[in-house]
Structure formats: structure tokens, C-alpha cells
Backbone as CSV, one residue per row, in Angstrom:
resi,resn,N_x,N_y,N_z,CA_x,CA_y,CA_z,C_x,C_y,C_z
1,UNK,-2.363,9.994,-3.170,-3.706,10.392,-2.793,-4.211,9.414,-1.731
2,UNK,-4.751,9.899,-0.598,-5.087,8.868,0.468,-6.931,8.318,-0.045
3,UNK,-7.189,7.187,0.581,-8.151,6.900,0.200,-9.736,7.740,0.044
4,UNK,-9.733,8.073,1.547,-10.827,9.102,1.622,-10.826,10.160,0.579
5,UNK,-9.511,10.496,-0.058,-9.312,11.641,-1.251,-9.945,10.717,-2.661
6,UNK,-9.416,9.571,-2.885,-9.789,9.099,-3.771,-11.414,8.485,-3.751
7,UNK,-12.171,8.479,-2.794,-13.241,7.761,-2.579,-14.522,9.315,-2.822
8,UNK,-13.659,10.627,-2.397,-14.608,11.975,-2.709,-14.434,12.076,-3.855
9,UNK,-13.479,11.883,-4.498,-13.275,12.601,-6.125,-14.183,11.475,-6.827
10,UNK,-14.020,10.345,-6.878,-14.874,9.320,-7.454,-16.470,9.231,-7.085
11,UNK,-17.121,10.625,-5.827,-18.345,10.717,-5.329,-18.567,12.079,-6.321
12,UNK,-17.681,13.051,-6.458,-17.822,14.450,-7.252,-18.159,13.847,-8.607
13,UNK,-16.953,13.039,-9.623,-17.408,12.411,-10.575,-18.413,11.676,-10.904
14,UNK,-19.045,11.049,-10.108,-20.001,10.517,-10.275,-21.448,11.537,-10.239
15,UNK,-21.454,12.415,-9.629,-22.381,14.001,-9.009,-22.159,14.414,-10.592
16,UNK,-21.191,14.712,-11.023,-20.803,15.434,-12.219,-21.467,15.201,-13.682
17,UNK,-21.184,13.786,-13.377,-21.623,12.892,-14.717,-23.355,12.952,-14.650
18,UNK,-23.804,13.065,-13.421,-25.056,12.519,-13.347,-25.697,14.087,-13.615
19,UNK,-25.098,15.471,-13.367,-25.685,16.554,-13.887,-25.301,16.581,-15.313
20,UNK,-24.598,16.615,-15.758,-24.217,16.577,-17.267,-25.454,15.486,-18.135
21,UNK,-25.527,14.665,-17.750,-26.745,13.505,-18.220,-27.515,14.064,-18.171
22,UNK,-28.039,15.170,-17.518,-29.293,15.516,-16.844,-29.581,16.838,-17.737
23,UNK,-28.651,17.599,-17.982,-28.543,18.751,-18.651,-29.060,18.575,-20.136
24,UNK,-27.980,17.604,-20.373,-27.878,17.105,-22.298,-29.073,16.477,-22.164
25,UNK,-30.050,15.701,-21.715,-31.278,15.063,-21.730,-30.904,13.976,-22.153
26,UNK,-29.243,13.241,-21.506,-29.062,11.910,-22.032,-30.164,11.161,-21.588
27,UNK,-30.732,9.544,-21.866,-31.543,8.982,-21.770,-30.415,7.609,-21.226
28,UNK,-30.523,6.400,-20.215,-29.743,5.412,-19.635,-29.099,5.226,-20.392
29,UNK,-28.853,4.599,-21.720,-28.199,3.595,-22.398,-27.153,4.532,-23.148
30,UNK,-27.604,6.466,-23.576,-26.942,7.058,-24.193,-25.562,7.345,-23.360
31,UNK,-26.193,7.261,-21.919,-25.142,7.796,-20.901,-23.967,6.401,-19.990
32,UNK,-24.752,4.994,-20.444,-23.673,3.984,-20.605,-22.713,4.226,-21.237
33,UNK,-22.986,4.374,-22.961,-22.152,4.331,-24.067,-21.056,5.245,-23.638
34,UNK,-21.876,6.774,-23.030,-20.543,7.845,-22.834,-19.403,7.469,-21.849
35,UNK,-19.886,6.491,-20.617,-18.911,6.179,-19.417,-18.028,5.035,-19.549
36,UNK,-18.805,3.941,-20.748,-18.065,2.493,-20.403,-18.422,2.650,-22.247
37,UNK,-18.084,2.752,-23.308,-18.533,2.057,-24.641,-18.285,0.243,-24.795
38,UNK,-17.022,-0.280,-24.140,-17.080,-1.540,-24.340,-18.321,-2.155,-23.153
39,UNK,-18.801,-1.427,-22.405,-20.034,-2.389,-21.972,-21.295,-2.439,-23.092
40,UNK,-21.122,-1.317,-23.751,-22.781,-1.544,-24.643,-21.962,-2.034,-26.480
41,UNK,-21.290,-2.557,-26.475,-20.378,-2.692,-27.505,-19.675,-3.651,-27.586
42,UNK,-19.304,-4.558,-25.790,-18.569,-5.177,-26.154,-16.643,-4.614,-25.544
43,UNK,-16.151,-5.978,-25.332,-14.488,-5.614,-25.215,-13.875,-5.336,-26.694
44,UNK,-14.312,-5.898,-28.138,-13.595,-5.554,-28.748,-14.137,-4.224,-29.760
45,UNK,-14.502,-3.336,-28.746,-15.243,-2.494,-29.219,-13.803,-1.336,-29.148
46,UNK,-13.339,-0.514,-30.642,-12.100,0.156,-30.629,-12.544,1.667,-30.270
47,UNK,-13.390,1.639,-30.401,-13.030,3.433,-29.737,-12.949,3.358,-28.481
48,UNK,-13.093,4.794,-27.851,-12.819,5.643,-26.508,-13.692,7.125,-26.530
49,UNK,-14.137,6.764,-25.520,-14.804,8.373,-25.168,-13.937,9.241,-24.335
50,UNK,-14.108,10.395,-24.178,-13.842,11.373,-23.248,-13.335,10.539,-21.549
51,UNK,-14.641,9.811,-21.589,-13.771,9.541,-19.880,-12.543,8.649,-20.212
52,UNK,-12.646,7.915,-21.108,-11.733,6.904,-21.542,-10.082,7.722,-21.624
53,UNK,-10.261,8.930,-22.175,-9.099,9.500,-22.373,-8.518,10.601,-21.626
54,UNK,-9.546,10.740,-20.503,-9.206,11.679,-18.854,-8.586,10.789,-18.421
55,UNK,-8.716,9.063,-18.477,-8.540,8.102,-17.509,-7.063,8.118,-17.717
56,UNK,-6.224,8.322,-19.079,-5.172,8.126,-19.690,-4.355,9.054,-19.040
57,UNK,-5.007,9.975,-18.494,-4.372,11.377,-18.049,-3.755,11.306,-16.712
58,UNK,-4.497,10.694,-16.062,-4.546,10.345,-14.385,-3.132,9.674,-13.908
């Protein structure tokens, strides 16, 4: 994937996430937890969300 490819898909995802937040009536901190859980949790925080396990996919 050349950069400019990787720099739009990471602009769509980000577009994506931010309608989905917007839809569900996430509120900031609900929509941290969904993108990063070890930032509001912590590194030894053991689960994984959804993006966590698209990321696995890639």
C-alpha cells in the first residue's frame, strides 16, 4: 500500500469512527474506551475491542 493509500484509509477511519460516535450518542471517554481501552485502563488492561481485533486482521 503506498503511503498516500495508507494516509486516506486512516482519514476514512477516522470520518467513520467519528459518525458511528455520533450516531450511538457515544459521549468522549465512552468513545476512548472503544478505540484505545489500554489508554483509559491502562497497559495491563486484558481485553480488546473491535478495533483491537480489525487491527489483528490487517
Amino acid at each position: 500500500m503506498t503511503q498516500p493509500t495508507k494516509v486516506r484509509r486512516a482519514q476514512l477511519c477516522a470520518e467513520l469512527d467519528a459518525c458511528y460516535a455520533c450516531l450511538y450518542g457515544h459521549v468522549p471517554d465512552e468513545l476512548r474506551y472503544n478505540l484505545d481501552p489500554k489508554e483509559v485502563h491502562g497497559e495491563d488492561f486484558p481485553g480488546e475491542t473491535f478495533r483491537g481485533q480489525c487491527q489483528h486482521d490487517v
